[in-house]
DSSP file (Angstrom, degrees, kcal/mol; ACC not computed):
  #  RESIDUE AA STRUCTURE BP1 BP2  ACC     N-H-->O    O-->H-N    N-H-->O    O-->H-N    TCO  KAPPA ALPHA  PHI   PSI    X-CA   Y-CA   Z-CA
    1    1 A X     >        0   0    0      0, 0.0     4,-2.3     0, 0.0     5,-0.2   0.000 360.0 360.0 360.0 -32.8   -8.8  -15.4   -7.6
    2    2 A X  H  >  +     0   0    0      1,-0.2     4,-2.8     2,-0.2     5,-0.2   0.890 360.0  49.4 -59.6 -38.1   -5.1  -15.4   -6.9
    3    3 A X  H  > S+     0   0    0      2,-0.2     4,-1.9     1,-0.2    -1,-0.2   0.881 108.5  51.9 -66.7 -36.3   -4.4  -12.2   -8.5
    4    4 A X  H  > S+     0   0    0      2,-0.2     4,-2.5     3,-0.1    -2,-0.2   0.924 110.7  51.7 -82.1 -34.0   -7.4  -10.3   -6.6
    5    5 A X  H  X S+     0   0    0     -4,-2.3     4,-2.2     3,-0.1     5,-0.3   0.991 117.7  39.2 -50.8 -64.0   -5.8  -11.7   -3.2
    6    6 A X  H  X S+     0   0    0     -4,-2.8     4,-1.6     1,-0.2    -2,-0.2   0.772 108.3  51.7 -64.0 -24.0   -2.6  -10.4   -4.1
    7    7 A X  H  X S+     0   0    0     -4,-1.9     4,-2.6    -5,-0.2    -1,-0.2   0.977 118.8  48.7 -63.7 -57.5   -3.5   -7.4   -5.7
    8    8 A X  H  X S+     0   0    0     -4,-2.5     4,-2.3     2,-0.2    -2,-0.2   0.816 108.4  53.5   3.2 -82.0   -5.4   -7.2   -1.9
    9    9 A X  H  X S+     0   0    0     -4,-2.2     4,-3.9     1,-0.2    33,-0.3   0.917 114.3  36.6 -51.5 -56.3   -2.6   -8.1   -0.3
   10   10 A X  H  X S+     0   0    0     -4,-1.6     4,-1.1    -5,-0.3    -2,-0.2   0.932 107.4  64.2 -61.5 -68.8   -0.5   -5.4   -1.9
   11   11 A X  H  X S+     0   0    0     -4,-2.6     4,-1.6     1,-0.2     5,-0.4   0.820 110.2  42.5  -3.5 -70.7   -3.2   -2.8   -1.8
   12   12 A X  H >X S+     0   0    0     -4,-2.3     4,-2.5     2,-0.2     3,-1.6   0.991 106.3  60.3 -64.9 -58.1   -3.0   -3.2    2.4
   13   13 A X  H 3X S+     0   0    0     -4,-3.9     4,-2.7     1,-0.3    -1,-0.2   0.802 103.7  45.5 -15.3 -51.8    0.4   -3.2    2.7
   14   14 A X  H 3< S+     0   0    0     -4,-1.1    -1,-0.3     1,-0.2    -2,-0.2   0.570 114.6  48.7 -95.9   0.4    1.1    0.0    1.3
   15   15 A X  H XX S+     0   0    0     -4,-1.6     4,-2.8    -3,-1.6     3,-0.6   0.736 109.7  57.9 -80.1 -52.9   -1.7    1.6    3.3
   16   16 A X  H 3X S+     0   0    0     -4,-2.5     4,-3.0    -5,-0.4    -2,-0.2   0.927 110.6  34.6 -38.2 -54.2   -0.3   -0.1    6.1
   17   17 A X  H 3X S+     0   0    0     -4,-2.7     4,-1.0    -5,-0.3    -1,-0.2   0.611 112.8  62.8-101.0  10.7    3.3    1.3    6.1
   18   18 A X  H <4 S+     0   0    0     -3,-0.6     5,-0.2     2,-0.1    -1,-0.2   0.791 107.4  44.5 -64.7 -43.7    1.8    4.8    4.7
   19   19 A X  H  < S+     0   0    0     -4,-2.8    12,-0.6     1,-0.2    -2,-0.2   0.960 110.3  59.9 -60.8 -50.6   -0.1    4.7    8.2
   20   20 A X  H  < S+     0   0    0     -4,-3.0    -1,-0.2    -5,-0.2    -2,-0.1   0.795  89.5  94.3 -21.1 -63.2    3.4    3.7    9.7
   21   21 A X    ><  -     0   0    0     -4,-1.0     3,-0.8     1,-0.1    10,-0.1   0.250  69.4-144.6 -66.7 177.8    5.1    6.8    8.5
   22   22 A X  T 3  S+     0   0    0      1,-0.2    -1,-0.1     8,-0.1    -3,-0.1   0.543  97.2  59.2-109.2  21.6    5.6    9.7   10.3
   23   23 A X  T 3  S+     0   0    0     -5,-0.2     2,-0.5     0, 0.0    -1,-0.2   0.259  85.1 106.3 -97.6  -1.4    5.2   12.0    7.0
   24   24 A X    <   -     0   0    0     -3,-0.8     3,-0.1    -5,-0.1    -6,-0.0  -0.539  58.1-154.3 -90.5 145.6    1.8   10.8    6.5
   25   25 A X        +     0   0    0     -2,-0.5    -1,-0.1     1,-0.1     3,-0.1   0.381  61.4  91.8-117.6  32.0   -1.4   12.7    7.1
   26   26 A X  S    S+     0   0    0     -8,-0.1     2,-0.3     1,-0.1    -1,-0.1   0.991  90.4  25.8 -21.9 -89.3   -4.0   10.6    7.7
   27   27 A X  S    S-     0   0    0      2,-0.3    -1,-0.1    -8,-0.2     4,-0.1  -0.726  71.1-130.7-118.3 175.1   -4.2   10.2   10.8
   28   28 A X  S    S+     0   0    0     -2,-0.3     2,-0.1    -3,-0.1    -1,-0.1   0.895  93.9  51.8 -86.2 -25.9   -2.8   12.6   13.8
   29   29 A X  S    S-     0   0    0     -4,-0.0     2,-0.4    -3,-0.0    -2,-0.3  -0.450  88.3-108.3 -94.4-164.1   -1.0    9.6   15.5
   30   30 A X        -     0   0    0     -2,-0.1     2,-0.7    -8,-0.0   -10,-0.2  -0.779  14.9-145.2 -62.7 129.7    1.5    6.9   14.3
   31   31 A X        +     0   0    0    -12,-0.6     4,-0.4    -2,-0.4     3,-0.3  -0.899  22.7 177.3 -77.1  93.9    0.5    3.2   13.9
   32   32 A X  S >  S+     0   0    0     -2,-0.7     3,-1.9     1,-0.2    -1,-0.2   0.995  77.0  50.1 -72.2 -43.1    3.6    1.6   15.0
   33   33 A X  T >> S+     0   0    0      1,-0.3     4,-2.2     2,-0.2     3,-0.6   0.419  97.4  78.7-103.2  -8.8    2.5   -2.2   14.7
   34   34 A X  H 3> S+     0   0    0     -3,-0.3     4,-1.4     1,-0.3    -1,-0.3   0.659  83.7  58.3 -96.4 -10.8    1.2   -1.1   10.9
   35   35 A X  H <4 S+     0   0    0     -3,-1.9    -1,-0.3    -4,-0.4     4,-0.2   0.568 103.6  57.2-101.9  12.7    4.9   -1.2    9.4
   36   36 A X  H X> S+     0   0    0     -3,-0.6     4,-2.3    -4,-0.2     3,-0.9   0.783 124.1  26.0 -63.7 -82.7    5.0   -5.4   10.7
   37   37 A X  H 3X S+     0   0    0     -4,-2.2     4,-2.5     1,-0.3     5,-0.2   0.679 105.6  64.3 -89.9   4.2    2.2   -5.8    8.8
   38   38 A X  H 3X S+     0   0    0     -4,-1.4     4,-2.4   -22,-0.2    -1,-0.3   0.942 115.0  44.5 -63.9 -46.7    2.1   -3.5    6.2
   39   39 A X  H <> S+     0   0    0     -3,-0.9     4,-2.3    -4,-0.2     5,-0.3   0.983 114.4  52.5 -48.9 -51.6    5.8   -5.9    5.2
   40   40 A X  H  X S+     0   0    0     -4,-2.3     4,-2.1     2,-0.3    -1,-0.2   0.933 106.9  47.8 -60.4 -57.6    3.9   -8.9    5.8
   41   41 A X  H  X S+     0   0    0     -4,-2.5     4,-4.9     2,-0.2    -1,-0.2   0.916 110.7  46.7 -15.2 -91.1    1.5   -8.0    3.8
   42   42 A X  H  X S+     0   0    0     -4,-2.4     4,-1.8   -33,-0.3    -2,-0.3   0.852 116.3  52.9 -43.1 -76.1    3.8   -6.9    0.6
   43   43 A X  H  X S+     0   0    0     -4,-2.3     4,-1.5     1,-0.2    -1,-0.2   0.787 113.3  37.6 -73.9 -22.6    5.6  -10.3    1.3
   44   44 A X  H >X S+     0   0    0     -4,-2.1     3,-2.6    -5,-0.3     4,-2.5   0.994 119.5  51.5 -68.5 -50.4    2.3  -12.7    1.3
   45   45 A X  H 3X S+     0   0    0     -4,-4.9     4,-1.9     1,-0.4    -1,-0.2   0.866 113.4  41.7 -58.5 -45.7    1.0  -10.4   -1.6
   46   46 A X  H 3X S+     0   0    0     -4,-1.8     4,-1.0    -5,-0.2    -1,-0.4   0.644 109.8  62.9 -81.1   1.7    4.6  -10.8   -3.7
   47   47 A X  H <X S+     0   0    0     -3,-2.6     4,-0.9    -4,-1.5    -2,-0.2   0.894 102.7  51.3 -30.1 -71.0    4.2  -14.6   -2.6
   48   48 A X  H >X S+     0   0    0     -4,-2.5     4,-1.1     1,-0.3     3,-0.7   0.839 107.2  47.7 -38.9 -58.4    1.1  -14.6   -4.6
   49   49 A X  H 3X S+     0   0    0     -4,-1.9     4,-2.7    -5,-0.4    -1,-0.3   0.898  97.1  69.3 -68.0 -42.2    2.4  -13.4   -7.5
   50   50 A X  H 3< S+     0   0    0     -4,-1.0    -1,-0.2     1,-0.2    -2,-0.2   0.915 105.0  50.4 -46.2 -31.9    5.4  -15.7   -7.6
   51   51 A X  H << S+     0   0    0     -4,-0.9    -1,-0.2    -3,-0.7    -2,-0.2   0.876 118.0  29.7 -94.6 -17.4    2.9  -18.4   -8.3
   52   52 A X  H  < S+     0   0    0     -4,-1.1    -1,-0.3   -50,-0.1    -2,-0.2   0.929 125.1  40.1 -91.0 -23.6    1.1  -17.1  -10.8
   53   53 A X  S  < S-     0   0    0     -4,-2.7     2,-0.2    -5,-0.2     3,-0.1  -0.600  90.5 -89.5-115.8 163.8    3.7  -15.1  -12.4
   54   54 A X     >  -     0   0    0     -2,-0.2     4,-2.6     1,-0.1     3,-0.3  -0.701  44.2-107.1 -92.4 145.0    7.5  -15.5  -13.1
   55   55 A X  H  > S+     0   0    0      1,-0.2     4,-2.5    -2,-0.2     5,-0.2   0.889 121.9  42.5  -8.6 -81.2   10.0  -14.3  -10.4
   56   56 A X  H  > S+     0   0    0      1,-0.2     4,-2.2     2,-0.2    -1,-0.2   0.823 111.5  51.0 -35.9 -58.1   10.9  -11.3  -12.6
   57   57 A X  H  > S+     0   0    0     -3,-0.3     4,-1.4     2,-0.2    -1,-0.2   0.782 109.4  52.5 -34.6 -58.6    7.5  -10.6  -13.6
   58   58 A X  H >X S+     0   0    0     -4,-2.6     4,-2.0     2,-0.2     3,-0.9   0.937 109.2  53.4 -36.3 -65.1    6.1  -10.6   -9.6
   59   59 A X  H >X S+     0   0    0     -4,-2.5     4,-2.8     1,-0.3     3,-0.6   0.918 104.3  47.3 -75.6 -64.0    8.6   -8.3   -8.7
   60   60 A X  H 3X S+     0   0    0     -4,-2.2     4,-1.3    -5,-0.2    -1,-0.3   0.713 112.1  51.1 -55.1 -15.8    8.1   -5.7  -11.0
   61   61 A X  H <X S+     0   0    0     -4,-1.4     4,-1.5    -3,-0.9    -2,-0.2   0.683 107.5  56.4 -70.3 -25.0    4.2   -5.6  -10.4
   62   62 A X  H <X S+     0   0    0     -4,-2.0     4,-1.8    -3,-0.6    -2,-0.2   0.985 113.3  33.7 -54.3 -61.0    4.7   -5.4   -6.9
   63   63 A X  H  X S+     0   0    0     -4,-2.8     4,-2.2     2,-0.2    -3,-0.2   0.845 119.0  55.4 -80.2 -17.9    6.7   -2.5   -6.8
   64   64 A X  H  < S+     0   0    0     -4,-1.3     3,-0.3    -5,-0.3    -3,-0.2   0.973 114.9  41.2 -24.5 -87.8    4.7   -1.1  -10.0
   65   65 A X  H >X S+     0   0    0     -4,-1.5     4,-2.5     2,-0.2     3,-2.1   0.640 119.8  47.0 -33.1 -65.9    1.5   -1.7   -7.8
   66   66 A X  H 3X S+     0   0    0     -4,-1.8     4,-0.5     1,-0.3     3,-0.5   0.917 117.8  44.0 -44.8 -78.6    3.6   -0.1   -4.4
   67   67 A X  H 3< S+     0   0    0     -4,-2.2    -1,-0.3    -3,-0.3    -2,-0.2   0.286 107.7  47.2 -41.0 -20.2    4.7    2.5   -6.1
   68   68 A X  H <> S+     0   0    0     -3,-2.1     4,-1.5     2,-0.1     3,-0.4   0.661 120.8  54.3-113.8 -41.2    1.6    3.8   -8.3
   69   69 A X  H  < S+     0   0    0     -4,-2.5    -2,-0.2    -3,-0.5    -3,-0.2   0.411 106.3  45.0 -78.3   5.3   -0.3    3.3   -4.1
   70   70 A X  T  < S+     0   0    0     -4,-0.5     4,-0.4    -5,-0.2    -1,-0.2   0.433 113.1  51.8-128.4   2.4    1.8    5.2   -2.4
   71   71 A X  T  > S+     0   0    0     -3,-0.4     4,-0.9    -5,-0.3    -2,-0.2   0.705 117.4  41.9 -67.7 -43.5    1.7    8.2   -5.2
   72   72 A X  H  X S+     0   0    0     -4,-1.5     4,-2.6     2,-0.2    -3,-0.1   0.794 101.0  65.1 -97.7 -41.3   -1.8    8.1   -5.1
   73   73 A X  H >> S+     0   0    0      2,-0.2     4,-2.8     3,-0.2     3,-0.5   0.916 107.1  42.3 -33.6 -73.8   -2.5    7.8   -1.3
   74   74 A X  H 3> S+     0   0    0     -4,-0.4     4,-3.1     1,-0.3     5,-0.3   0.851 120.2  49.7 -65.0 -47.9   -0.9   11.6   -0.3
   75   75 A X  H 3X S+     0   0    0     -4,-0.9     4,-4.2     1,-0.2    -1,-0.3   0.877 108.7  45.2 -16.8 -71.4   -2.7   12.8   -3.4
   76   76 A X  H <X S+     0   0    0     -4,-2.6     4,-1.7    -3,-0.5    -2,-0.3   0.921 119.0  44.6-105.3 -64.1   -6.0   11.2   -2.6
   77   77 A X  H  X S+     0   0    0     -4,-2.8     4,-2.0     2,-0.2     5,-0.3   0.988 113.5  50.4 -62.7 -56.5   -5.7   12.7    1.6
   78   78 A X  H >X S+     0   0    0     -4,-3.1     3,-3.3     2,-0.2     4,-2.6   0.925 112.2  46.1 -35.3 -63.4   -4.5   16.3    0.4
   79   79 A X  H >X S+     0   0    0     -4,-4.2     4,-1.2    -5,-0.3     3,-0.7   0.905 116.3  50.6 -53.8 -74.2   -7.7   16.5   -2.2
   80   80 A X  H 3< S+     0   0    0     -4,-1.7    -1,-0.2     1,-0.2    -2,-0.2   0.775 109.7  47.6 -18.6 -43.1   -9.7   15.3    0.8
   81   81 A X  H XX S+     0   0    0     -3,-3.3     3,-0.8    -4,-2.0     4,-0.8   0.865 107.5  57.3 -89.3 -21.4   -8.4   17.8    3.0
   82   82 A X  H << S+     0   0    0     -4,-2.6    -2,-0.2    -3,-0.7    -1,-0.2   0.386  98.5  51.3 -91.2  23.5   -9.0   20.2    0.9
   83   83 A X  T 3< S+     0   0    0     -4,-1.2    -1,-0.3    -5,-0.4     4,-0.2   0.243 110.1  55.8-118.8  12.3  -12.6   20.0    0.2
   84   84 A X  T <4 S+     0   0    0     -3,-0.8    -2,-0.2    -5,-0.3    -3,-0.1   0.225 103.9  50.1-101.4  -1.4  -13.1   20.0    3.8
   85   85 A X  S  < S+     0   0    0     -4,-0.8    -3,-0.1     1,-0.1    -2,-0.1   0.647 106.6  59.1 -96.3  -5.9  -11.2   23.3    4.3
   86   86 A X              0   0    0      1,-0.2    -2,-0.1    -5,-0.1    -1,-0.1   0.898 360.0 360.0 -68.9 -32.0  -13.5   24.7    1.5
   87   87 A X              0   0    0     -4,-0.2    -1,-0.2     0, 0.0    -2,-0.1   0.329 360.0 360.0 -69.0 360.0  -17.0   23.9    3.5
């Protein structure tokens, strides 16, 4: 159960400080308040993992995990905008 919170955790985070930036296109404004909890997030979420997992271990699945979501994200909106500029 710990692992699916954290995974969670992580999961929001990086959606969170995607929304944050000012590169992203989502949405047409900024979230400011969303890179506070987009962190908070990412710290409860690598929290989680400390306890199930060894230091080292955490930390590289976090930023694995961060990394793989914030690849996928800009990916995932483009292909989205472009099947509503085909219609």
């Amino acid at each position: 159960m710990t692992e699916i919170l954290a995974g969670l955790c992580l999961l929001v985070g990086t959606i969170a400080l995607y929304l944050a930036s000012p590169n992203q296109r989502l949405r047409e404004t900024l979230l400011p308040w969303a890179r506070w909890a987009g962190w908070a997030f990412l710290v409860v979420g690598q929290v989680m993992l400390w306890t199930i997992m060894g230091t080292a271990t955490a930390v590289f699945t976090s930023l694995t995990a961060a990394m793989l979501l914030w690849s996928v994200i800009p990916l995932a909106v483009a292909w989205q905008r472009g099947e509503k500029a085909k219609k």
